[in-house]
Every structure is written in C-alpha cells, then in structure tokens.
DRENMIBA-201834 format. One line per 2 residues: number of its first residue (from 1); for each residue x, y, z of C-alpha. Coordinates in pm, 1 decimal, m for minus. Layout:
// DRENMIBA-201834
NUM) X Y Z | ... $
// end
This chain:
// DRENMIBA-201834
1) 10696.1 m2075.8 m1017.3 | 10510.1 m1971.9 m726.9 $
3) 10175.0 m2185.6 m662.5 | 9908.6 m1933.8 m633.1 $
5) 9567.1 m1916.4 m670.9 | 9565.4 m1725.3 m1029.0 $
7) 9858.3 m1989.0 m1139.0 | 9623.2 m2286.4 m1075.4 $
9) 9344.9 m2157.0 m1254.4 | 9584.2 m2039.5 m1556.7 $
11) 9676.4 m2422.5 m1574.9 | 9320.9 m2478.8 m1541.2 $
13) 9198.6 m2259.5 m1814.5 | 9457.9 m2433.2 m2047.3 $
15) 9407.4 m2783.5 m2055.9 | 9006.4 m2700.0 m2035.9 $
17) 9099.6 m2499.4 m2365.3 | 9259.7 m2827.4 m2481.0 $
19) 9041.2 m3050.0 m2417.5 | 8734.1 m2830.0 m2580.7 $
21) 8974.4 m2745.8 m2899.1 | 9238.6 m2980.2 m2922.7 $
23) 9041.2 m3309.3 m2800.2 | 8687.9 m3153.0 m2970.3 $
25) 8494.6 m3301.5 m2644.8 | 8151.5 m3257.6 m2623.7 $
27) 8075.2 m2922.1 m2410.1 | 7865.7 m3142.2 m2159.3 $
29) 8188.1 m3345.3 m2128.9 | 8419.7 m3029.6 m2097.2 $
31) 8133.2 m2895.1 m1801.8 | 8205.5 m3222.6 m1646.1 $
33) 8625.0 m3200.4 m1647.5 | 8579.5 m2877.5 m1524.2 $
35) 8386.9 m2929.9 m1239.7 | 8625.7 m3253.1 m1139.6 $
37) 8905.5 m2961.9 m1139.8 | 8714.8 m2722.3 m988.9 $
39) 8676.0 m2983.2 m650.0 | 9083.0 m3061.0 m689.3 $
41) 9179.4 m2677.6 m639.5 | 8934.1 m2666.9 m374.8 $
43) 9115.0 m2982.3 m213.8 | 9456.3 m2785.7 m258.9 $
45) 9318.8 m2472.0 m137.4 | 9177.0 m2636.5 189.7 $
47) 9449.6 m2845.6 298.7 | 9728.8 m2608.5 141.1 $
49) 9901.4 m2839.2 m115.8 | 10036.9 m2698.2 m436.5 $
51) 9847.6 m2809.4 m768.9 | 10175.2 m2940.7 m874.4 $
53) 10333.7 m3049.6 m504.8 | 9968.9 m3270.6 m523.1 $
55) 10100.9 m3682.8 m418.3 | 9889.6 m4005.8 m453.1 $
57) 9812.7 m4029.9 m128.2 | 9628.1 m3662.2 m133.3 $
59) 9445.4 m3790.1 m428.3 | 9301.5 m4103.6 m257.6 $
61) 9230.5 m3904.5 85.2 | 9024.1 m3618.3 m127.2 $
63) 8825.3 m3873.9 m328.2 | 8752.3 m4092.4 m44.1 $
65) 8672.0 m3774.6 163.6 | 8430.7 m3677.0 m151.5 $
67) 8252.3 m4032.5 m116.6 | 8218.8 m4030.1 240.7 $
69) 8019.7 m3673.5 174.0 | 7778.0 m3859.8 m8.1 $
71) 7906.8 m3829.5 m382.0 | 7829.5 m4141.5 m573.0 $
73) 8073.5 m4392.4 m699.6 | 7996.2 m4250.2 m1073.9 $
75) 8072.1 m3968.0 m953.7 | 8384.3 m3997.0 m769.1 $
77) 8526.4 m4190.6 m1079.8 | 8399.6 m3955.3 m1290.9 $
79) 8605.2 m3678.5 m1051.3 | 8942.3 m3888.9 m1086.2 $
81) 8911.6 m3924.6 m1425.3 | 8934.0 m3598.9 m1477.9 $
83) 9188.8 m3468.5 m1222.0 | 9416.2 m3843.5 m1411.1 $
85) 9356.2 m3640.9 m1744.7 | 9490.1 m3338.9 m1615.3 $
87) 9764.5 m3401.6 m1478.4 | 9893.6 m3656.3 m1795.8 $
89) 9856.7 m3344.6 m1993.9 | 10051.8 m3106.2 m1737.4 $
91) 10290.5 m3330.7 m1727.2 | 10361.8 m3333.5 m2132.8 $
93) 10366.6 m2933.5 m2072.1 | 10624.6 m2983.1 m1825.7 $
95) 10412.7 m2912.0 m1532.9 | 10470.6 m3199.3 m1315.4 $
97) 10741.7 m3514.6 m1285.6 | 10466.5 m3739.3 m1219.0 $
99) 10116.8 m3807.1 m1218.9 | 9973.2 m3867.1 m881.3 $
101) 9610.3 m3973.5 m993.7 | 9777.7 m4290.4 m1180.4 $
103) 9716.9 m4613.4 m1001.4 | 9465.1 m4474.8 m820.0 $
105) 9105.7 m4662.3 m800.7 | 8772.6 m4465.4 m779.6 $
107) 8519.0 m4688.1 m502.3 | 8314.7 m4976.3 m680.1 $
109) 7992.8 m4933.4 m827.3 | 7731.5 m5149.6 m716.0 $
111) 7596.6 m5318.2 m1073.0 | 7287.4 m5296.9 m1094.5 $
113) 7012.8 m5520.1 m1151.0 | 6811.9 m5567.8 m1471.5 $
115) 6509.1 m5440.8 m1472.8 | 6227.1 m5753.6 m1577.7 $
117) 5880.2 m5753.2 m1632.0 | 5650.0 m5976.1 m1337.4 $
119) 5528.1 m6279.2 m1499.4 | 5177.6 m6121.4 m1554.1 $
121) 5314.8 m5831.3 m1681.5 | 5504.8 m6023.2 m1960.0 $
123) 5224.2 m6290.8 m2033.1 | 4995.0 m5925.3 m2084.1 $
125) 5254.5 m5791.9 m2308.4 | 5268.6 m6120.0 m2522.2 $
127) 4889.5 m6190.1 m2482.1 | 4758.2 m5839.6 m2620.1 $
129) 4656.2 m5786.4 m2984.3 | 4766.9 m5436.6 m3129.0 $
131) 4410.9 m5247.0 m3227.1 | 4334.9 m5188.2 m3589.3 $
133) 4383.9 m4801.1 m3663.3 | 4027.5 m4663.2 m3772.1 $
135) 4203.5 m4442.8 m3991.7 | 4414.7 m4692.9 m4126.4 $
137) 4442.8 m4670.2 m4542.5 | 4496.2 m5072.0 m4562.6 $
139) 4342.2 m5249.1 m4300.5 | 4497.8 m5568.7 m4387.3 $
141) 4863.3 m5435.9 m4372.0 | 4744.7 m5346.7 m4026.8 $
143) 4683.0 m5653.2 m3915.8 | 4969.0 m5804.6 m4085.1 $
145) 5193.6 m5558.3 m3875.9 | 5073.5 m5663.5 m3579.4 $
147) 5076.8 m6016.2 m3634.2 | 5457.9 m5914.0 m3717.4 $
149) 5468.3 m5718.2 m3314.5 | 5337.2 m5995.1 m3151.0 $
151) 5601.1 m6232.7 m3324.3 | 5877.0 m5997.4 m3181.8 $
153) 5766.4 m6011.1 m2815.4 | 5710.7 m6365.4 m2865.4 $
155) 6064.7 m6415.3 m2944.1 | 6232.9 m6160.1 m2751.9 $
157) 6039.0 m6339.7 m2444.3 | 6001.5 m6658.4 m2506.9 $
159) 6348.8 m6674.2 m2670.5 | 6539.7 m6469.6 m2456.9 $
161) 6725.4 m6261.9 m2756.5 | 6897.3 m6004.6 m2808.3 $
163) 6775.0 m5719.5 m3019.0 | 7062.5 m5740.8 m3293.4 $
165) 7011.0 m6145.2 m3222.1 | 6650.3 m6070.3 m3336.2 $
167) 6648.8 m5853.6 m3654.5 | 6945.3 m6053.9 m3787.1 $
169) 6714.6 m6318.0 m3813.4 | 6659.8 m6447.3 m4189.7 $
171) 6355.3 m6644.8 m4319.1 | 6583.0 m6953.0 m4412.1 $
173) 6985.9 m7069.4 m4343.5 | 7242.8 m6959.1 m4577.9 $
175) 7629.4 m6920.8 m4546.6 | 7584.8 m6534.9 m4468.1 $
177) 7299.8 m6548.1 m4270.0 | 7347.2 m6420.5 m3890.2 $
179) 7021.4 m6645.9 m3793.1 | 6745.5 m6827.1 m3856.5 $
181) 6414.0 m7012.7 m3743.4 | 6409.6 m7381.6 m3794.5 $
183) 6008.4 m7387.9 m3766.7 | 6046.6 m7806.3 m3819.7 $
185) 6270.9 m7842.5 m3489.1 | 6096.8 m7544.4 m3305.9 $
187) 6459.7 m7355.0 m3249.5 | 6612.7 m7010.7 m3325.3 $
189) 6970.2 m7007.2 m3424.2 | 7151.7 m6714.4 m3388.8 $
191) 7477.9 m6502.0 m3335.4 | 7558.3 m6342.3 m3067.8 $
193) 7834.7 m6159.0 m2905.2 | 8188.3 m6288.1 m3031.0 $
195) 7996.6 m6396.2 m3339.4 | 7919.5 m6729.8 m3117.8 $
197) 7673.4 m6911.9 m3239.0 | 7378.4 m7114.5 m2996.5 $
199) 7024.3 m7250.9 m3105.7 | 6751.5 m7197.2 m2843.2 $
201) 6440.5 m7370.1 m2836.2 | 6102.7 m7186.6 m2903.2 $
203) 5797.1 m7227.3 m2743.1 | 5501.6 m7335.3 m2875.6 $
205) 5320.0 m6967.4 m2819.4 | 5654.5 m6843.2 m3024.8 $
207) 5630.2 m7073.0 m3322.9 | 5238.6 m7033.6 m3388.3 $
209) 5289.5 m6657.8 m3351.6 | 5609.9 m6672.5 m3630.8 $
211) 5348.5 m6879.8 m3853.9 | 5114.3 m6622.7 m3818.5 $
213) 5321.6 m6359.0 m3966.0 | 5455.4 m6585.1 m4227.5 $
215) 5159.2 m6631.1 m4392.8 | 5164.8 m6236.1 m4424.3 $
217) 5520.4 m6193.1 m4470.3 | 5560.5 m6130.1 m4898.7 $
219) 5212.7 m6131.4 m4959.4 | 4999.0 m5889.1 m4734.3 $
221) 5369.3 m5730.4 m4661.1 | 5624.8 m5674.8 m4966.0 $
223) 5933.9 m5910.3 m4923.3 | 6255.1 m5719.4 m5017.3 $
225) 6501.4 m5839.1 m4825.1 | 6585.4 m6190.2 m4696.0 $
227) 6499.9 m6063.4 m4338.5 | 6252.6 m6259.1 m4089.5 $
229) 6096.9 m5947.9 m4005.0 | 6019.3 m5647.6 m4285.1 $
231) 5896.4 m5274.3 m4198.8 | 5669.4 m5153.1 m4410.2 $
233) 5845.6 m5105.3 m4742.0 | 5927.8 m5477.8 m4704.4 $
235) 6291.1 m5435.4 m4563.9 | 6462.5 m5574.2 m4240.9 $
237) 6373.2 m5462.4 m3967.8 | 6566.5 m5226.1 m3755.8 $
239) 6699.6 m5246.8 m3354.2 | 6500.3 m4841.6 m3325.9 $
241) 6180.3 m4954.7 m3505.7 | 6161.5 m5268.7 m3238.8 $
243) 6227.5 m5094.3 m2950.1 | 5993.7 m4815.1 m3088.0 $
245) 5710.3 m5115.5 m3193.8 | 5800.4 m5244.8 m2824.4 $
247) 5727.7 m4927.9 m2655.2 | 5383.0 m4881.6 m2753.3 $
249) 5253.2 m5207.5 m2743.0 | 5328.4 m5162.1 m2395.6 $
251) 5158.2 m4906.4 m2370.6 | 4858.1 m5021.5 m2535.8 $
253) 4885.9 m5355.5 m2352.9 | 4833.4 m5086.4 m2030.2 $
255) 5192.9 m5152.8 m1860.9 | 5263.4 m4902.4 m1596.3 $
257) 5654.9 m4922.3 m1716.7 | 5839.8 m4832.2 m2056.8 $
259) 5992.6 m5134.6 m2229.9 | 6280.6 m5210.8 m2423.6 $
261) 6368.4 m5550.3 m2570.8 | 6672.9 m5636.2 m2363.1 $
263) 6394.4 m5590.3 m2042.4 | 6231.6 m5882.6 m2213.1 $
265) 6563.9 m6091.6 m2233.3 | 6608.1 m5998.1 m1862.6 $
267) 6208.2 m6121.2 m1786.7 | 6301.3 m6449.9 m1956.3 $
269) 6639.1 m6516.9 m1758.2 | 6415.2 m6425.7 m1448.3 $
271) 6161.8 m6580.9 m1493.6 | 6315.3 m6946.3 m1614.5 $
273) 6505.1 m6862.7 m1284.0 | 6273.5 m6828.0 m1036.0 $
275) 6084.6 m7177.6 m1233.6 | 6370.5 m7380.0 m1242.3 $
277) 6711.2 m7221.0 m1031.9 | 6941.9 m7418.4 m1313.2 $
279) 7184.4 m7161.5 m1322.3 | 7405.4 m7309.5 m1616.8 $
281) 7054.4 m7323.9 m1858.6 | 6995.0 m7024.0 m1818.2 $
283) 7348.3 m6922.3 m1928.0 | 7346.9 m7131.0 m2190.5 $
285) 7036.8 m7013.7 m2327.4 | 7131.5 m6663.3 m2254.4 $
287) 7493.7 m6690.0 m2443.8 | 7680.1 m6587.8 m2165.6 $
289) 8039.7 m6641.0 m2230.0 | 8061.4 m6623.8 m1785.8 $
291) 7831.8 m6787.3 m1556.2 | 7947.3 m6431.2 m1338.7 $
293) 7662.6 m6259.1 m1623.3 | 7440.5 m6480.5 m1520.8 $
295) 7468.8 m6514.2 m1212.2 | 7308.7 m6133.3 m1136.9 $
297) 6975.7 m6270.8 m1180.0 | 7002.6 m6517.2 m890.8 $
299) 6997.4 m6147.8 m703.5 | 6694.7 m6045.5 m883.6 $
301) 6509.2 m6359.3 m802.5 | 6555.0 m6321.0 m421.0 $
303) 6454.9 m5993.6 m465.2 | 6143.2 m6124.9 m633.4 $
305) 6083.6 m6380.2 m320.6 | 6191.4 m6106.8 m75.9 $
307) 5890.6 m5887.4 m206.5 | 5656.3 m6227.6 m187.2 $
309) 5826.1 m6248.0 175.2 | 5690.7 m5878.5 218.7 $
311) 5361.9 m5931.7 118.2 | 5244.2 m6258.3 247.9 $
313) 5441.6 m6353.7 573.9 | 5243.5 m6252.3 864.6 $
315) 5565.8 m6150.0 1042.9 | 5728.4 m5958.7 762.4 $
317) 5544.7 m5644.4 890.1 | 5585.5 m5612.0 1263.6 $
319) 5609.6 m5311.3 1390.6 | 5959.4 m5220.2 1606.1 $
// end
C-alpha cells in the first residue's frame, strides 16, 4: 500500500481509537499520544520517509532535532513514548516488520533538587503556635489539636520522616505496629520503604512537643485507635489531613511558600548537611537504601553557600 498522506492518518486515527477504547486511557493521555504522532508524520512529511519505511536512526535524528529546538527532556520522552507505542501496535496489525523506536533513549532529565525550607523558615514553622478559633465550639479540643500540629512538624523536622513513616506511628510497640516513640530513649522507630526498619533519635524540642500532646491524646481528644496521632473523631491520622494541617500552619506561621511534609524531610537532610557534611548520617538517618539518594543534597547545600557567596562576597557582584 501506497504511503500517502490520508494512509498515515488512517493508521493514525486507529490506534488513537485503540488506545481511547481498547486501552480506556485517560483523554488528557490520548491528547498527549496524539500530539507525539502528530510531530512523527510531520517528521515523515518533511524529510519524505514513509510512516512504515520509518528506521531507528530517523527516530533518534527527529527526537534529537526536537530537543535541540528547545523541547524539554519530558517532553521528548514523552514524544518517543508515544511514537514506541505506536508502532508495537502497528506492528501486531501487520503494519510494520519492526519497531524502529525500540532501543531508542529519550535525552536525560536533569533530577531535580528538593525543595527545603531556610533554617529560619523551618525553626518559624516549628516555633509558631496555631491560634485558637474564636468561633471554636470546644476551645480545649482546639488547643489539643494544635498541640497535636506542632508535634507533627516537630517530627517531620526534627526527625526527618516520611509522611506514611509518620502516621504509622503507634502510641506503644507491638508485633503489628509499623512504629513507635520510645519517649525513655528519645528515638522514633519506624518502617520505611522495603518495610526496613531504622530508629532515629529525637530532639529534645520533638520529645517535649510529643508529651504535650500526650497528655491530650484520650482525654481532651477521644482515643479510638492505637495511632500516635488521632483526627478529631479519635482515629489515625491520615497522609491528606497532614499535609492539609501542614499547609496552613504555614500559612499562619506567614511562610511565603506552600509546604508539604516530605519538604520538611528534605529541610532536615539539608540542614544536618550544611551543619555537619557527614554524608553517610545523613543517609542513615534518612533510610536511604543508596548513598546516590543522598547524595542530591550535597548539590542543594552548595547551592545554599553559592547564594551566601552571592550575597556577602564583595566580588560576587562585579559588573562585566
């Protein structure tokens, strides 16, 4: 069959069809696939290759072509992927012999950095006290929440934890617990990734704010559930209602940037970091099965020092 223009698209229109019906993608997704097919027949069409005459080496000269134009690493693998998916499924209808996209590599992606708090921005965070609600029906539940708030960012900080690591927390060890506080030796044990288990050492801000919010925890606040922390129907806590607690204690604590608990884990890598530069701590306190995890925030701490650089060195301004 004759490779023409209306042929192409006829192929096109198909596996789009089949990927919408057949494969129930999301119509976001579909919009995606067929713009990556979209840029292919343009390819074709501009350097006259067939849709099914298309080699490997046309496929790595168009995408490299499309990153040299400015298109974004995502983007580019976002392209092949698409234009790989195609051509498996032509080649099922009979289409093509072989799949020229296979093998092929879309450019790196630079990873990039966490985002952390400053130091005063974190030590603000953990330092402010959630206001009372004037309109609030209990006042003493109130406070008993946000004695339970600033326990979280104490822990998420000064711990370094995870959000699952957090509300998995229970009040004492048992053989199905996921974690727990040992308030005696000052350390949080919990599970992490790979169900691997590490104790981390709590600070003393940490354990008197935990104390605080035990002495609410089952009286002030109902105690349901075996959980550390309790909403406020007095069952564990959930990942959404700390990163929703999170968010507007920043907010209230006047931060000029949104916050999620795993920007507090990154604050306390950084941070420890830019203190103490023992890389392998840091991991260890972290739970990183890789020192290569770790190791990104040895980037973000010279980027911390290169801004110091910027603002202090009477050099690091000249004009050219």
């Amino acid at each position: 069959m004759k490779d023409t223009a209306a042929t192409r698209d006829a192929a096109v229109a198909r596996y789009l069809e089949h990927v919408a019906v057949a494969r129930r993608l999301a119509p976001r997704s579909v919009a995606m696939i067929g713009d990556g097919l979209a840029r292919l027949e343009a390819c074709c069409t501009r350097d006259s290759v067939a849709l099914a005459a298309v080699q490997t080496h046309h496929v790595r000269s168009w995408l490299a072509r499309l990153h040299q134009g400015g298109l974004a690493p995502r983007s580019v693998a976002i392209i092949l992927s698409a234009w790989r998916g195609f051509y498996r499924w032509w080649g099922r209808e009979g289409g093509v012999v072989a799949n020229p996209a296979d093998g092929v590599k879309a450019p790196k992606a630079p990873r990039p950095l966490p985002k952390a708090l400053s130091v005063d921005q974190a030590v603000a965070l953990a330092e402010h006290r959630r206001p009372v609600r004037g309109d609030a029906t209990d006042p003493r539940r109130d406070l008993a929440l946000a004695a339970r708030d600033h326990a979280i960012i104490e822990l998420l900080y000064g711990c370094g934890l995870r959000v699952g690591e957090l509300v998995g927390l229970d009040v004492q060890p048992s053989d199905h617990a996921a974690g727990w506080l040992d308030l005696q030796d000052a350390t949080a044990h919990v599970t992490g990734k790979g169900r691997k288990r590490r104790a981390v050492p709590m600070g003393q801000a940490a354990l008197r704010a935990v104390v605080q919010w035990l002495a609410h925890r089952g009286s002030t606040v109902p105690a349901h559930d075996v959980a550390l922390f309790l909403n406020r129907q007095g069952l564990r806590l959930s990942d959404s209602q700390v990163r929703t607690r999170l968010r507007q204690a920043a907010l209230h604590a006047g931060l000029p940037t949104s916050v999620h608990p795993h920007m507090l884990r990154h604050s306390f890598a950084s941070h420890l970091l830019q203190s103490s530069g023992d890389l392998r701590a840091v991991q260890e306190l972290l739970g990183h099965a890789h020192i290569s995890t770790t190791q990104v925030y040895t980037k973000l701490d010279f980027q911390h020092l290169a801004k110091v650089y910027d603002a202090a060195h009477p050099r690091a301004k000249r004009k050219g």
